[in-house]
Structure formats: C-alpha cells, structure tokens
VEXDREN-2710 file (C-alpha; in Angstrom, 1 decimal):
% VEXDREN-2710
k/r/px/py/pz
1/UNK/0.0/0.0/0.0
2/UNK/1.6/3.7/-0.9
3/UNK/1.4/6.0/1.8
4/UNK/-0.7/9.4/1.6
5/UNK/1.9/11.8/2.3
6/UNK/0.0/14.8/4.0
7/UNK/0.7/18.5/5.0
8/UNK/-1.4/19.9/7.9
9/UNK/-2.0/23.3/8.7
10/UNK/-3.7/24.7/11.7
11/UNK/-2.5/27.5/13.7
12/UNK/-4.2/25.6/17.1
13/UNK/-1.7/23.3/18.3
14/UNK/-4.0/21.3/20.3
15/UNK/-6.5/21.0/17.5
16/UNK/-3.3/20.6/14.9
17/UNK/-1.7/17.8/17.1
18/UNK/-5.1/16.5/17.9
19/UNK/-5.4/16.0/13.7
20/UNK/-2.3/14.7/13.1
21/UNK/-2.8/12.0/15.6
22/UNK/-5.9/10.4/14.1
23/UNK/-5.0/10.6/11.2
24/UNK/-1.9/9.2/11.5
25/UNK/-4.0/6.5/12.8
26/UNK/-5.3/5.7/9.6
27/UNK/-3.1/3.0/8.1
28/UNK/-2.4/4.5/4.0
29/UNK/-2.0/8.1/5.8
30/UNK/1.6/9.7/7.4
31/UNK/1.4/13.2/8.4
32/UNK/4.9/14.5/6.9
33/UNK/4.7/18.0/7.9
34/UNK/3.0/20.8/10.2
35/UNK/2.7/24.2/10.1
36/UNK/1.1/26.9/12.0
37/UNK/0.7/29.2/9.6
38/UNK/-0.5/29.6/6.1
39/UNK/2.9/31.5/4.8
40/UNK/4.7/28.6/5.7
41/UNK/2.5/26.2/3.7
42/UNK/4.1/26.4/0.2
43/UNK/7.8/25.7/1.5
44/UNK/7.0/23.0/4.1
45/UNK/4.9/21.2/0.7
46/UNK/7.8/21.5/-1.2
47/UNK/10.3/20.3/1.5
48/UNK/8.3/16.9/2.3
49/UNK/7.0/16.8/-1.4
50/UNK/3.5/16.0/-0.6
51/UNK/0.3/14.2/-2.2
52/UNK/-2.5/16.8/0.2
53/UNK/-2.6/19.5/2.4
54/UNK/-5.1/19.8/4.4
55/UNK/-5.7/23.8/5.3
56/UNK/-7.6/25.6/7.9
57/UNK/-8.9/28.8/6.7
58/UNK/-7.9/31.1/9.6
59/UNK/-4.5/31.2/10.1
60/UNK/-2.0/34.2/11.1
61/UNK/0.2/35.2/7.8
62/UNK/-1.9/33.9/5.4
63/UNK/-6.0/32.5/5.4
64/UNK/-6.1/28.5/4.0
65/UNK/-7.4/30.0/1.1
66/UNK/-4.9/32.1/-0.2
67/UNK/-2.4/29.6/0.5
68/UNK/-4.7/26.8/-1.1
69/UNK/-4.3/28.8/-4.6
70/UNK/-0.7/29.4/-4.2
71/UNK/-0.3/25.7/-3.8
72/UNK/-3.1/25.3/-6.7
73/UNK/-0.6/27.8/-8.7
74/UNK/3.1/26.5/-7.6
75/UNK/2.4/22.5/-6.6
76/UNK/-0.6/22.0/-9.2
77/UNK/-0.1/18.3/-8.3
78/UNK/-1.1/18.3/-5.3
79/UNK/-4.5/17.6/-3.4
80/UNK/-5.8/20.6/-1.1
81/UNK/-8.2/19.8/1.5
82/UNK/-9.7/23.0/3.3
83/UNK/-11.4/22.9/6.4
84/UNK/-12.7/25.4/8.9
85/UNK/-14.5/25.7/12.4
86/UNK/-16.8/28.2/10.6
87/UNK/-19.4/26.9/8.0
88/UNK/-19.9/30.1/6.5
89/UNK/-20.8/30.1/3.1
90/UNK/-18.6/32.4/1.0
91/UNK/-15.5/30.6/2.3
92/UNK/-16.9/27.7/0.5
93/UNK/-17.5/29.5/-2.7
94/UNK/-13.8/31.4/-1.9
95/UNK/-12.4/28.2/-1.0
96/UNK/-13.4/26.3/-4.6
97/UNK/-12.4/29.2/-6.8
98/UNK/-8.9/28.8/-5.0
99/UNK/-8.8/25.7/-6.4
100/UNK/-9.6/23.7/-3.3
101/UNK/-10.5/19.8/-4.1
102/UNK/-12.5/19.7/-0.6
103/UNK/-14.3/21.7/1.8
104/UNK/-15.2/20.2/5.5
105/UNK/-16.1/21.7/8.6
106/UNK/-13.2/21.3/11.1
107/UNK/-15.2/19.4/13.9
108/UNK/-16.1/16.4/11.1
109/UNK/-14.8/13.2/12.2
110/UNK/-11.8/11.8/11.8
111/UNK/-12.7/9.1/9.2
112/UNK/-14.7/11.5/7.5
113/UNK/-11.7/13.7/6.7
114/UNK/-9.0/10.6/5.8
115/UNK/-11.9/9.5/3.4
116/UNK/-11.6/12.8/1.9
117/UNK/-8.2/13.0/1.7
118/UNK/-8.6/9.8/-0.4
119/UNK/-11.6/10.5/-2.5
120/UNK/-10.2/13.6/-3.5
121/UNK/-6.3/11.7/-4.4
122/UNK/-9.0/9.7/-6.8
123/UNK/-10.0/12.7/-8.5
124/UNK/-13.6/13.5/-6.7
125/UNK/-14.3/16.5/-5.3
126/UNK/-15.7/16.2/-1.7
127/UNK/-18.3/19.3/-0.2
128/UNK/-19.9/19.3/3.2
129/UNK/-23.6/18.9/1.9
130/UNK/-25.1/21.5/4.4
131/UNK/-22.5/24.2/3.4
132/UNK/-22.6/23.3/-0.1
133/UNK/-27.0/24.3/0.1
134/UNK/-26.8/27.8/2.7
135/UNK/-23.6/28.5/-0.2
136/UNK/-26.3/28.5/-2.9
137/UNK/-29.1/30.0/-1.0
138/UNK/-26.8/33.0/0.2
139/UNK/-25.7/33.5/-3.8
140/UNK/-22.1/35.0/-4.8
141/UNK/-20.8/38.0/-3.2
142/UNK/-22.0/41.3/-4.5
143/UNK/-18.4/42.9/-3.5
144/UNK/-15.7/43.7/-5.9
145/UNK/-12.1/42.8/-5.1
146/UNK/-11.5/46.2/-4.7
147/UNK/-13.9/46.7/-2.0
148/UNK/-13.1/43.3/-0.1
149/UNK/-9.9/45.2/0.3
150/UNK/-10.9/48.3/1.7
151/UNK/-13.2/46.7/4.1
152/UNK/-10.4/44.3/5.0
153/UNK/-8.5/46.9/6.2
154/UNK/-11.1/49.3/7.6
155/UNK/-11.9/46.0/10.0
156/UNK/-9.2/47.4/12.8
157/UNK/-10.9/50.3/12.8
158/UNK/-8.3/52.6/10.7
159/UNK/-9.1/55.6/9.3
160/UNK/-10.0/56.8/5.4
161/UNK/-6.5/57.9/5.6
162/UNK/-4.5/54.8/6.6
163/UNK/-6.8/52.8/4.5
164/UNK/-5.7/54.9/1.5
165/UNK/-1.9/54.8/2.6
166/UNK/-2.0/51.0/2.7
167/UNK/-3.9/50.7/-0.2
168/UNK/-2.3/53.3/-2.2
169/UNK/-6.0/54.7/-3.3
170/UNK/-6.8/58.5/-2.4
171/UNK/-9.1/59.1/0.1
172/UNK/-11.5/59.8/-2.1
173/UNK/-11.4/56.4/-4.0
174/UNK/-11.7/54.6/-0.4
175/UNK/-14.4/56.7/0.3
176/UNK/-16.4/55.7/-2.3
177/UNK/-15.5/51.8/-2.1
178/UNK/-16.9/51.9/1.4
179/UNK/-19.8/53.7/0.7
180/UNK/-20.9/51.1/-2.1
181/UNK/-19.9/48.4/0.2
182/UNK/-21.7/49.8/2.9
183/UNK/-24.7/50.2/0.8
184/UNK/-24.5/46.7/-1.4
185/UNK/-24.8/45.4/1.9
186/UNK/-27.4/47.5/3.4
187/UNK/-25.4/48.1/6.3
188/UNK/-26.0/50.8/8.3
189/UNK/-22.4/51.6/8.6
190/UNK/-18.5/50.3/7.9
191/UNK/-18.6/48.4/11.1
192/UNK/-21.2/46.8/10.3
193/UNK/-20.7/46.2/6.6
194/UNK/-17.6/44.4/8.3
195/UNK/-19.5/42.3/10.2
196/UNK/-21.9/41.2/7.4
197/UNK/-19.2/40.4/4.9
198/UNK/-17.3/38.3/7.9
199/UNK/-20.5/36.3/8.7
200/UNK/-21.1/35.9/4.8
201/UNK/-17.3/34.3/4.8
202/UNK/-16.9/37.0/2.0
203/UNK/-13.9/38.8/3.8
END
C-alpha cells in the first residue's frame, strides 16, 4: 500500500496535534509536515513533497485560502483539502475558486476527513452537503475585489487615511469603495458592513 503523504495546517496546536494524531492513525496516511501558519504552507509542501494539504482557513500570515491557490498555482499536483470551524458560506464558494479539491467543517470526524483525503487523491471532489446548500441559497458576493480590500483593512478600525496609505488609493477612492460596500450590503455603517461580509465568509 503507498502511503498518503499529508501536509497539515492549523494554527491551534491542540487541535493541529489533535489531527495529526488520528490521522496518523489511519493506516495508508503519514502526516509529513505541520505548520502553524498559512505562509509557511508552500515551502514546508515543497520540503516533504506531498500528495494533500489539508488547510484551515484562519491562520496568522496567510488565510487556507490564499495559501490553497498558491499551492493550486506552484504544486498543481497536489490535493488541497480545506477545512474550517466556521461553515460560513462564501469561504466555500472562496475556497473552490482557489482551487480547493474539498471543503469540510473542522469538527467532522476523523474518518470523515481521511476519506476525503482519499476520494479527492482519486480525482472526486468532496463538499460538506449542508455548506454546499446555505452557499447556494446566500448567492455570490456582491463585493468587488477592490472593496473586499478596503473593508479588509477598515476591520481594525483605521481611518480613510490609513486605508488609503495602505492601499495606495486616495481618500477619495476609499471613500467611495466603502460607501458602495456599505450600501451593497445595506449596512448601516463600515462596522457593520464588516461584520456582514465576515458572517457571509466573504472577507
């Protein structure tokens, strides 16, 4: 029997360890490599020359997703597996035009996920059924890219000014992105707007 060689990646160490123990459980799987963050993903995958990773989405120095289409991008070869505590729909739609071969809720069991890992390794794609229906009721995101950004950074609370600075946009221009945000959204405010677009997972 070949071995599954697997990357994991989960800024919890508890939860991380927690993983890599059951799966390494599972008797075609070896957990090669861990890392804690997502911009460590594509070196550790090219170090231990995996077959999946398996990615959480919320990780300090880059989200699972990002890092899921940088592997997609540099390791095309390779299996990615994303999972996360929160079943919130855009990160499923975010997640699959990454690239991502699988999308799973974090507290799925253990047998669940290795038979993910394999089903996907045989070319299927694997969606948690219950994200995969509120993704389609809640339709795409009506943000632009543009606007994802400003509200990204407007999220710690910083000013037109420092959203323009670390943007590079005039004040102007970010005023207008948050104000069609604000309104695409039929927030009442930026705050607000941020907290819809987080719940949506379109953030």
């Amino acid at each position: 029997m070949s071995m599954i060689r697997l990357l994991l990646a989960e800024d919890q160490s508890m939860v991380r360890e927690a993983l890599a123990a059951l799966l390494g459980l599972e008797p075609d799987i070896e957990v090669v490599a861990q890392v804690a963050r997502g911009d460590e993903v594509l070196d550790a995958a090219r170090a231990h020359d995996i077959d999946v990773a398996l990615l959480d989405i919320e990780m300090p120095g880059m989200t699972g997703i990002d890092a899921a289409a940088l592997l997609r991008r540099e390791l095309p070869a390779v299996k990615l597996v994303v999972v996360t505590t929160f079943g919130r729909p855009g990160y499923l739609r975010r997640a699959m035009e990454s690239g991502a071969d699988a999308f799973l809720v974090k507290d799925a069991p253990a047998a669940q996920l290795a038979a993910a890992v394999r089903k996907v390794l045989a070319g299927e794609r694997v969606i948690d059924p219950t994200l995969a229906a509120a993704a389609l009721a809640d339709g795409a995101s009506p943000l632009t890219e543009r606007e994802r950004d400003v509200l990204r950074v407007a999220a710690d609370g910083s000013t037109n000014a420092e959203i323009a600075a670390a943007l590079h946009l005039s004040q102007g221009t970010v005023r207008n992105y948050l104000s069609m945000a604000i309104q695409k959204l039929a927030a009442r405010n930026r705050a607000e707007a941020v907290r819809i677009a987080r719940e949506k997972g379109w953030l």
